[in-house]
N, C-alpha and C positions, 0 to 999 in steps of 0.2 A: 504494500500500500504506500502511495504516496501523498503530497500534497502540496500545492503553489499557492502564493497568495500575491498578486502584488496592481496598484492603482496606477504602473506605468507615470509614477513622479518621486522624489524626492521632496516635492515642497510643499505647504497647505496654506491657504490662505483663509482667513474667520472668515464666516457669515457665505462662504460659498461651500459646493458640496464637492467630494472626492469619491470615485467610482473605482470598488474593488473587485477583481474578478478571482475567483477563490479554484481550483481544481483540484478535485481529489480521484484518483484513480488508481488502478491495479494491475501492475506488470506483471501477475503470477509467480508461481507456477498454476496455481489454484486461484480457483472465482471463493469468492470470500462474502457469507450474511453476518448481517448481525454487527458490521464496524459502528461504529460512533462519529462524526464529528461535529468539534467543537471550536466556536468561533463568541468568546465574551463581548461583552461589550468594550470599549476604551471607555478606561477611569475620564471621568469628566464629560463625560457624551450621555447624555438623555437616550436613552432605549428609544422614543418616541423618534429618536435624531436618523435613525437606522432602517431602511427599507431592503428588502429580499427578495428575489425570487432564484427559481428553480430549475437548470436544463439537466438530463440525463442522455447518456449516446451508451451505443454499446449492448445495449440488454439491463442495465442499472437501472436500480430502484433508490424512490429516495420517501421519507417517512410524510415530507414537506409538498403542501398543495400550494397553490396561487401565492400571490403576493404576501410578506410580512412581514413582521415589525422586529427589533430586538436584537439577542443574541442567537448564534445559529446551533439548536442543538438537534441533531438529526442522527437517524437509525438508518444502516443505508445495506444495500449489497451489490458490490460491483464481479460480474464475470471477467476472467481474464480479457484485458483490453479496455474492460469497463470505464466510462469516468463518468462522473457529477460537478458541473457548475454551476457554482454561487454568484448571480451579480450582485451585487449588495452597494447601495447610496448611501453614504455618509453624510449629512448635515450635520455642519462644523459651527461650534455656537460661535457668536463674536467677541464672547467672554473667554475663549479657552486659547490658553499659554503650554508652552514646553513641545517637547514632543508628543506625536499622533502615534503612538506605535499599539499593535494587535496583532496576536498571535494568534491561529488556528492551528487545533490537533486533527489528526485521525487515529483513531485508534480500534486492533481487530479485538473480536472478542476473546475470552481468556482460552478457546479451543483451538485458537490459530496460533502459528510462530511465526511472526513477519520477521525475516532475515535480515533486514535494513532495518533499523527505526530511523536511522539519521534522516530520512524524509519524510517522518511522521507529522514533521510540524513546520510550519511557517510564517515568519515576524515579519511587517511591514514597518518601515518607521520612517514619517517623515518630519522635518523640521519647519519651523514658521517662517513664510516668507516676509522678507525683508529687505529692501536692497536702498541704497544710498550714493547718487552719482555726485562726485565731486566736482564741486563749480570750477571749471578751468577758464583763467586769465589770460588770454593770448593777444598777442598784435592781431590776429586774424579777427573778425564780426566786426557786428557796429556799436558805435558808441551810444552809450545808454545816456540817454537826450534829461531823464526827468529822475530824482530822487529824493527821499526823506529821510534828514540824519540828525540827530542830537550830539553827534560827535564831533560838531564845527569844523569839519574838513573838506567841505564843498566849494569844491572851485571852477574856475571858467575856463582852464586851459585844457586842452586835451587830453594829457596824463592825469589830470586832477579825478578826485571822487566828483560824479558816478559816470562819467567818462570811460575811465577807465575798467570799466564793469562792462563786459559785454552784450551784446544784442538782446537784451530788457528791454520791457517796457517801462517799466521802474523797479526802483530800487530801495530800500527800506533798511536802515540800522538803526542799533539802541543801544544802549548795556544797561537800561531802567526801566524798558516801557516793552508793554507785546502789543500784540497786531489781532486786531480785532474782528473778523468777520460775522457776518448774519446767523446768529443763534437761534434755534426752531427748534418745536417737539417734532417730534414723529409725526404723531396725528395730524400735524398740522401743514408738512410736507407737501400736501394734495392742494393745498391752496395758492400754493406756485403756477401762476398762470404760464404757461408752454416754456418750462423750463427747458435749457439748454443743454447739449453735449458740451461738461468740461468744470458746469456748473456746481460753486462749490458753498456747504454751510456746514455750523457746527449743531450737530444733532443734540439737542438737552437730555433727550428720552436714554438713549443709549450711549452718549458719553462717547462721539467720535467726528470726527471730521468726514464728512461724506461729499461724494462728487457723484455726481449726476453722468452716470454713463448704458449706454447698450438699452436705455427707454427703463431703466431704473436708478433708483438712488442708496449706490454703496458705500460703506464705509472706505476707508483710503485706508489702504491696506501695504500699499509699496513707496513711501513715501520717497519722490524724486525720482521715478520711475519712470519712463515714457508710456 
């Protein structure tokens, strides 16, 4: 008996979903009833977060009808050649930190001796995406025409600040004061009359910066990111 498990990423992003495709199957010598497998839930994920369903190939049975919810725990039997897969949707809160990792067993019953176990199980684990593009200064773009500074270093010659800050539209420093934008609840999001692709505010409800993209409004999840 074997088993795969993996979402084809390394990275997870909150408040979007990740799609796991699980396979468990049987290189023989012998078709095998009565295995087990088993897929918990990830610590910090809502069972409700988690959707299922079911294919079999081969002559394989699986214990599991239609769509479901949860952790996967299923009674299965696969004939030599047999397999079973699991697609399984991940809804990722926009509360959850660290790594995504989840392990599935298969396991035969105690009448069998699976010769391998090293492939009895399988961990997927991704990390939070994050990424950060460093503002590079170069003789190359245009000169950034309009700026706002408390640091009285604003000048009119070419090299001077925000001149020298490349192709902005403006430009903004402080070492005392932040930058303010349009603070909304959630509920209240829907009252943006034909909001924009790019369009951006700070959500009160859920405690994020969200940008308006793809004809919804997500939290900003890659700050500096294209």
């Amino acid at each position: 008996m074997y088993v795969t498990k993996t979402d084809a990423t390394s990275i997870y992003i909150p408040e979007t979903t990740t799609t796991y495709t699980i396979v468990v199957g049987n290189n023989g010598p012998f078709g095998v009833q009565g295995a087990t497998v088993s897929d918990p839930v990830p610590p910090g994920i809502p069972s409700a977060n988690i959707t299922y369903t079911v294919a079999v190939a081969g002559n394989a049975t699986t214990s599991i009808t239609g769509s479901q919810t949860g952790a996967i725990n299923d009674v299965v039997s696969l004939p030599v050649g047999g397999t079973i897969t699991y697609t399984v949707v991940l809804t990722i809160p926009i509360t959850y930190t660290g790594n995504l990792s989840n392990t599935v067993t298969v396991s035969v019953p105690s009448n069998i001796t699976d010769t391998n176990t090293l492939n009895n199980s399988a961990t997927d684990v991704n990390v939070q995406s994050a990424c950060f593009n460093t503002v590079t200064n170069t003789a190359a773009g245009i000169d950034t025409k309009h700026g706002i500074t408390v640091l009285k270093r604003a000048g009119i010659e070419n090299g001077n600040w925000p001149m020298n800050i490349k192709s902005a539209h403006t430009v903004l420093e402080s070492n005392n004061q932040g930058f303010v934008i349009t603070r909304i609840s959630t509920a209240n999001l829907g009252n943006i009359v034909n909001p924009q692709e790019g369009m951006l505010v700070f959500d009160t409800t859920v405690k994020c910066l969200k940008i308006y993209s793809d004809g919804a409004w997500k939290c900003f999840s890659t700050p500096a990111c294209p």
